[in-house]
C-alpha positions in Angstrom: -46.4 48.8 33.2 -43.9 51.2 34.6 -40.6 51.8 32.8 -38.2 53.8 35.0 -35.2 52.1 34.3 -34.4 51.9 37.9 -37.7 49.9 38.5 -36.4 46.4 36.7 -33.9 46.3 39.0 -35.9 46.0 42.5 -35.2 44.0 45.0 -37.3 40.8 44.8 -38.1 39.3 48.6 -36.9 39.9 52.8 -38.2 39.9 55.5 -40.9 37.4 54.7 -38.4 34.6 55.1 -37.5 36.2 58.5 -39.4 34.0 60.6 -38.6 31.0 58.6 -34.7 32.0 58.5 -34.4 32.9 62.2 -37.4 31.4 64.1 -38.0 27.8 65.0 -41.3 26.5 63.6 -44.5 26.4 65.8 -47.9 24.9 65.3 -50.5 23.1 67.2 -51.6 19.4 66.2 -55.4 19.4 65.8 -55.7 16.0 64.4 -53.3 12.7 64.8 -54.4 10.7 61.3 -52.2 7.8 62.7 -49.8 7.9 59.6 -50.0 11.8 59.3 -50.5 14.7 62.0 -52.5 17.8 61.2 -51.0 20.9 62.3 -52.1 24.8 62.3 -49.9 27.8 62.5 -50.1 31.3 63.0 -47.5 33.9 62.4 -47.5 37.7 63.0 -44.7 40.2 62.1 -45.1 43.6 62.5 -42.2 46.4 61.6 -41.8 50.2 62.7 -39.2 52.0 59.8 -37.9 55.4 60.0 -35.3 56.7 57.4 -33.9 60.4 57.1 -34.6 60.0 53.6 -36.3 59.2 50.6 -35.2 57.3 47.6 -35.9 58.0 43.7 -36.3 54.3 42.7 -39.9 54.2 42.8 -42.3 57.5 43.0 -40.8 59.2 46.9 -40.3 62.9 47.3 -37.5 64.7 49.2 -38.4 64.3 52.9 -38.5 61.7 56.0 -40.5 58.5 56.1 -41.8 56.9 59.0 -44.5 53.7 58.1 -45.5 50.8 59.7 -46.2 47.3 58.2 -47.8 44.0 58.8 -47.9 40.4 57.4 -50.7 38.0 59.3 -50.0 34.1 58.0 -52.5 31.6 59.0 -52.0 27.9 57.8 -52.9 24.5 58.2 -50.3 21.5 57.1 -50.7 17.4 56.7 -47.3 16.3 58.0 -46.3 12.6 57.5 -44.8 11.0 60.3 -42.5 9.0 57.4 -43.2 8.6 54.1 -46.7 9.7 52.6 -49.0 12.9 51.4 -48.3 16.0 52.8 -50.0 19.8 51.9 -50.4 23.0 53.2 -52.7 25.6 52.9 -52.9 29.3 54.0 -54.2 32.8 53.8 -52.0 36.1 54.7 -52.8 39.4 55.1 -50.7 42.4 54.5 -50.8 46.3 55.4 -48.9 49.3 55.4 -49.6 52.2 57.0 -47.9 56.1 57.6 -46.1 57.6 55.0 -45.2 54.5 52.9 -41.5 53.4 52.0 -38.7 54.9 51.8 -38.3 54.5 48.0 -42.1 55.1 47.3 -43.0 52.0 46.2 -46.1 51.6 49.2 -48.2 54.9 50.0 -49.3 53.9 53.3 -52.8 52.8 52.3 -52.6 49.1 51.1 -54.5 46.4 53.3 -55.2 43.2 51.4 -56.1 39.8 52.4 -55.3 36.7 50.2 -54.1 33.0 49.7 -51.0 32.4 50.1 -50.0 28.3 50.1 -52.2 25.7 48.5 -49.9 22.6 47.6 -50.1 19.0 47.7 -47.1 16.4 47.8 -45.6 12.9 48.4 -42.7 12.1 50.0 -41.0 8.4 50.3 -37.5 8.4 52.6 -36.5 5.3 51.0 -37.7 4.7 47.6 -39.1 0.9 46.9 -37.3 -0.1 49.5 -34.0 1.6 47.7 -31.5 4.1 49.4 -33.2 6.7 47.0 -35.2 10.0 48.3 -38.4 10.9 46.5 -40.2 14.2 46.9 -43.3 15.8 44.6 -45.1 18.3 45.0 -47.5 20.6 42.9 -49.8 24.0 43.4 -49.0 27.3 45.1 -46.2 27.2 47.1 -42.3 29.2 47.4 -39.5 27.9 45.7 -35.4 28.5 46.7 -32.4 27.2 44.8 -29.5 27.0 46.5 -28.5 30.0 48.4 -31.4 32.3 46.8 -29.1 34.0 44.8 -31.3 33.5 41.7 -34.3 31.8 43.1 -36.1 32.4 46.6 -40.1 32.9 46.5 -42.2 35.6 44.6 -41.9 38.6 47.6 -41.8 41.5 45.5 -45.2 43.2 47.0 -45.1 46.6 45.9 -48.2 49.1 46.8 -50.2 51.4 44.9 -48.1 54.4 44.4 -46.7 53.3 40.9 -50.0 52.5 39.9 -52.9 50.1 41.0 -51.6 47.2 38.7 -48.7 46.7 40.2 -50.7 46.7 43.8 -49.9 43.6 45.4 -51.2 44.4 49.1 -48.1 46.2 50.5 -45.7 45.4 53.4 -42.9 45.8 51.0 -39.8 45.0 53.4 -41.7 42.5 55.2 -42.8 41.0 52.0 -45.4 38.3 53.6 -46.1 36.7 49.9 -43.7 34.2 48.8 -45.5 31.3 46.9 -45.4 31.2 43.0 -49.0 31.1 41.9 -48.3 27.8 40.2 -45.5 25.0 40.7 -44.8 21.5 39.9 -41.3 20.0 41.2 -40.2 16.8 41.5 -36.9 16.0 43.8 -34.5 12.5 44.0 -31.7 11.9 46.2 -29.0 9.5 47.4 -26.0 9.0 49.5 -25.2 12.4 48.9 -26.0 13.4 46.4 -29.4 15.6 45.0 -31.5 16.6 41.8 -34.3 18.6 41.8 -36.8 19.6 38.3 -39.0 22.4 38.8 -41.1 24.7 36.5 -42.4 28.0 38.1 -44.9 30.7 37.0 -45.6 33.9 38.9 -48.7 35.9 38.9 -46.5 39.3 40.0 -46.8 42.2 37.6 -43.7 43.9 38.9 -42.4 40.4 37.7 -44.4 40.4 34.4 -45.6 36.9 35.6 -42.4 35.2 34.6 -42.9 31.7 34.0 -39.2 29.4 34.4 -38.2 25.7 34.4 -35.2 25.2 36.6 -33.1 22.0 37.2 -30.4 21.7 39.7 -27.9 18.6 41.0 -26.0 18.5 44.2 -23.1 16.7 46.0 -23.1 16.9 49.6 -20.1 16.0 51.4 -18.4 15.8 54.9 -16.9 19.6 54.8 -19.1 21.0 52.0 -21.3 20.8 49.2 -21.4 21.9 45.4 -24.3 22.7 43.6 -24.8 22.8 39.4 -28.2 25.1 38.2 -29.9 25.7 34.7 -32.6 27.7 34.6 -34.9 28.4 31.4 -37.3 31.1 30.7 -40.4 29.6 29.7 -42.5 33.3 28.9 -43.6 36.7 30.6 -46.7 38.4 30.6 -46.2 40.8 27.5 -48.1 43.6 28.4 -47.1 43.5 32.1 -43.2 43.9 30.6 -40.9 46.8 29.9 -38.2 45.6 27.6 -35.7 44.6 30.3 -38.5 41.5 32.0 -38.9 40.6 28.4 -36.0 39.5 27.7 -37.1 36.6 30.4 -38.9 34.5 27.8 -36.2 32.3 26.3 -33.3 33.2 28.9 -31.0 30.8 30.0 -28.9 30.6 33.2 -26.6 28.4 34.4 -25.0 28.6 37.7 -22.8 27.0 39.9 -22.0 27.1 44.0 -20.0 25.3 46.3 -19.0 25.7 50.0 -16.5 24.2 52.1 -15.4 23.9 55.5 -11.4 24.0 56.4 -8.8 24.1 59.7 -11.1 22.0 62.0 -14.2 23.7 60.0 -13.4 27.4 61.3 -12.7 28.6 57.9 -15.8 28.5 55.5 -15.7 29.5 51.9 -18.4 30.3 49.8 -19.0 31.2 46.6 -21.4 31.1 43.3 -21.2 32.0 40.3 -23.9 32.9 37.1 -24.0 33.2 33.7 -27.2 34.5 31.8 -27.5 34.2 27.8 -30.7 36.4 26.4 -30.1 39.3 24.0 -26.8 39.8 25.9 -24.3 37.7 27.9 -24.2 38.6 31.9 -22.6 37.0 34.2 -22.4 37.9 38.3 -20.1 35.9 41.1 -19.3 36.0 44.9 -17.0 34.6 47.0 -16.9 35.0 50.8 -14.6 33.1 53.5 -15.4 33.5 56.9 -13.5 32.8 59.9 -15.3 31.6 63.6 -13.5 32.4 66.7 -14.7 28.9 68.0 -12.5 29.4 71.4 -14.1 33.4 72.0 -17.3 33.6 74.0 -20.1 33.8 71.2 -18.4 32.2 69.0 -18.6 35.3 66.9 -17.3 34.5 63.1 -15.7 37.5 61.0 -16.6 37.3 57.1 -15.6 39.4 54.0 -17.2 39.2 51.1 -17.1 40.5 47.5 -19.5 40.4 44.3 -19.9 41.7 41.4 -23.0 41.8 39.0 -22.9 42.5 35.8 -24.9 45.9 33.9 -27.6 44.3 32.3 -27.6 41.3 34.5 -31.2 40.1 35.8 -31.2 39.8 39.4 -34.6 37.3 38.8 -36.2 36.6 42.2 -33.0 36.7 45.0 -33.8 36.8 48.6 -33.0 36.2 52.5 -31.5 33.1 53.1 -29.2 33.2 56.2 -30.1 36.5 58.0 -29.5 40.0 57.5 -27.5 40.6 54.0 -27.4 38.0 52.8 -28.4 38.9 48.7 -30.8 42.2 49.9 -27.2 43.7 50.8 -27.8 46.7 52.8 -31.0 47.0 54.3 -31.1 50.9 52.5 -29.1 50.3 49.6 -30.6 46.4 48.9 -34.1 47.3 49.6 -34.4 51.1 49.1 -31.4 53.1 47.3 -29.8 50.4 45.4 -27.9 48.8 43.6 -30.4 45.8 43.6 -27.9 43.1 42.4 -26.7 44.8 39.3 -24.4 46.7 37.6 -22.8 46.5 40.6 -19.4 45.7 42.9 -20.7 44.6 46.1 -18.3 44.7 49.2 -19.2 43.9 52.3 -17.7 43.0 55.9 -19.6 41.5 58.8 -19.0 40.8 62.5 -22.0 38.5 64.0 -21.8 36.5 67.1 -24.3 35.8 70.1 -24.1 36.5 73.8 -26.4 33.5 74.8 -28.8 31.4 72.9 -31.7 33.5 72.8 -29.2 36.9 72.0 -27.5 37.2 68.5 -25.8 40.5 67.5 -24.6 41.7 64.2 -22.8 44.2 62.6 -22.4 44.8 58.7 -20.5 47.1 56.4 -21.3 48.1 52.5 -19.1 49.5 50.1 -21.0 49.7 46.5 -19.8 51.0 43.6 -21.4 50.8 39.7 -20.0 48.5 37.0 -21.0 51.1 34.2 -20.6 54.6 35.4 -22.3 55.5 31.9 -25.5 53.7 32.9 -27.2 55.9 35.1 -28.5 56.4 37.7 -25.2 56.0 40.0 -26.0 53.5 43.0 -22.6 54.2 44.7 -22.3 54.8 48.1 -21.6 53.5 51.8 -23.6 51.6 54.8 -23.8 50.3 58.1 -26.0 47.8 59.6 -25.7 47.7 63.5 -28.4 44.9 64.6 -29.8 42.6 67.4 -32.1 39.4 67.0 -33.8 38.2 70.1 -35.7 35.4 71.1 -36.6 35.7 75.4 -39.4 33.1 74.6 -39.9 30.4 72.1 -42.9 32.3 70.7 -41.3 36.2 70.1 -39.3 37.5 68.5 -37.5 40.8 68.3 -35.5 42.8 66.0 -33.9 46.4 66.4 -31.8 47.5 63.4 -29.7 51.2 63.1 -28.2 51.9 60.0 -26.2 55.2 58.1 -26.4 55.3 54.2 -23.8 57.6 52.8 -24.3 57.7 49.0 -22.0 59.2 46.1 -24.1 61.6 44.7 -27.8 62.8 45.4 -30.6 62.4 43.0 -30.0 65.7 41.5 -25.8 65.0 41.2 -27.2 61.4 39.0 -27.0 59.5 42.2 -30.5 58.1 43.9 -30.6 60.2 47.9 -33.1 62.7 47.5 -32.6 66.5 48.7 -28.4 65.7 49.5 -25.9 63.4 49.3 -25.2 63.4 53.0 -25.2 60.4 55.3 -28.8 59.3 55.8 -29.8 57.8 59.3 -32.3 54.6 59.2 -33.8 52.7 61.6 -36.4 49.6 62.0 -38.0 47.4 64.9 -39.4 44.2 64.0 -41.4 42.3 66.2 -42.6 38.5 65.7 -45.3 36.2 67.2 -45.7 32.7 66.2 -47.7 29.7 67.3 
């Protein structure tokens, strides 16, 4: 297992839920069962990456990277038409090719093919006859809670350049493999209001196979929602974990999110907050109100938000939920420089609004500073994220993305930059086809 310090704290999913997030679903009905349909899909993102720089969070050297990647997803679903059986299964392949990452965590040679979902569930929209919701499911499938800021899918898929036992088929950014190995969760609702049990083991080394029980209740409501989570570390893979991913087995978390809309639901606040017992106490919140200029062409909305994570804190398996930053915060810093969602002040700003319907622009800054100054290394620094996601058909999909990462201190000054601390340029096309 490696044990640079840096390593425990890397992101843990993207651009895998890209297509989910931004894309509506496709897929062709083969079979009509009467009571059920079955469907098959295929998905295809490809990305193009270029960055000034590299990054001394995994194994890069001082130069410029330019790699390629690709995540192929081909599935086949039993969808209910009400209440019933439902499944899904599916095989993705991943590659990266060039020069590997930015941060050195893919060399550029990784091609694997592999299954991805294989689960089974039932699903009943009113319960005996009863107002209640029922929802099981078991097998290999991706699990979120809430907003993903602890929980959204097993998508860390490093390469081989720390070693071939961490190799997980590449793609890193794009991170194509979501679904925990194995899952068993069980879901009830009513007039509002939500639980959900789930238990959770990975088969990720750079996760030391974490295995975790969650539970989680929610109110919905007119102009919002609030959320309650506990989360209990069932065991890791001991000789897959440094001494940072051990301290998994037995940890508890609880957690707690709400958002609400206000003034004719223009204003929206949201905000969570965590709390993690194991051999220390860390805790890490956010808040972020945003305002929509309903009445402006584009409806663009303006949002500001701050967080703040803990030193030791375990930033478990956080991901992409609602576009572009929203818990990989920076698409340098959150994916490649750091900080990776702890020991860390996270501010950011974002502008986002769309031209037409198939045209949405974006535009994000970062300001990050460290918690513990004495904790090195020093993941300080600056970014900007100018973006476009477009949709001419209902099949593509296209991304462009500029950014400039501006850090405190280069690698040699105790920062992360490699060769200089000056302002690094970055840049990424990402292109989707689904049917």
């Amino acid at each position: 297992m490696h044990n640079n310090k840096s390593f425990r704290r890397l992101p843990t999913t993207l651009g895998g839920l890209l297509l989910a997030v931004t894309l509506p679903t496709q897929a062709v009905e083969m079979a009509d069962l009467g009571h059920a349909t079955v469907d098959v899909d295929l998905q295809a993102l490809l990305g193009a990456f270029h960055s000034d720089r590299g990054y001394a969070t995994g194994a890069a050297e001082p130069r410029r990277y330019r790699w390629q990647e690709g995540v192929v997803t081909l599935g086949a679903e039993l969808n209910p038409k009400e209440s019933g059986l439902y499944g899904r299964v599916s095989t993705v392949a991943t590659a990266t090719w060039g020069d590997g990452d930015a941060a050195g965590f893919t060399s550029g040679r990784e091609r694997e093919l592999d299954l991805e979902d294989a689960f089974v569930g039932y699903r009943s929209e009113a319960l005996g006859g009863s107002p209640w919701t029922l929802d099981v499911s078991a097998g290999r499938q991706p699990i979120t809670l809430g907003d993903g800021f602890l929980v959204a899918g097993d998508a860390l898929s490093l390469g081989d350049a720390l070693g071939e036992e961490l190799d997980r088929g590449g793609a890193y950014y794009l991170a194509g493999r979501q679904a925990f190995d194995r899952t068993a969760m069980v879901a009830l609702g009513r007039d509002g209001w939500r639980g959900q049990l789930a238990w959770f083991e990975s088969d990720n080394p750079a996760q030391a196979s974490t295995e975790m029980a969650a539970l989680t209740l929610a109110h919905e409501h007119a102009s919002g929602l609030v959320e309650a989570t506990f989360l209990r570390g069932l065991g890791v893979d001991e000789t897959q974990a440094d001494d940072f991913l051990a301290e998994r087995d037995g940890m508890k978390v609880y957690g707690l999110r709400a958002e609400q809309r206000l003034l004719d639901e223009a204003l929206t606040l949201r905000g969570e907050v965590a709390h993690q017992r194991k051999d220390t106490r860390e805790h890490a919140w956010a808040l972020e109100p945003a305002w929509t200029f309903s009445e402006l062409p584009g409806q663009p909305t303006l949002s500001l938000r701050y967080s703040r994570f803990s030193a030791g804190w375990d930033a478990l398996f956080y991901g992409f939920t609602r576009g572009y930053g929203t818990w990989f915060q920076g698409e340098v810093a959150g994916n490649y420089a750091g900080p990776f969602n702890s020991n860390a002040e996270v501010w950011r700003l974002g502008l986002e609004g769309s031209v037409n319907e198939s045209l949405h622009l974006g535009l994000l800054a970062y300001d990050f500073s460290s918690r513990d100054s004495t904790s090195p290394p020093d993941m300080g620094g600056r970014e900007l994220n100018l973006y476009a996601e477009w949709l001419p058909t209902d099949w593509l999909y296209v991304s462009p993305l500029l950014g400039w990462y501006s850090p405190d201190r280069s690698a040699a000054e105790g920062g992360i930059q490699l060769g200089d601390d000056d302002t690094s340029f970055y840049a990424q096309l990402l292109v989707g086809v689904f049917f």
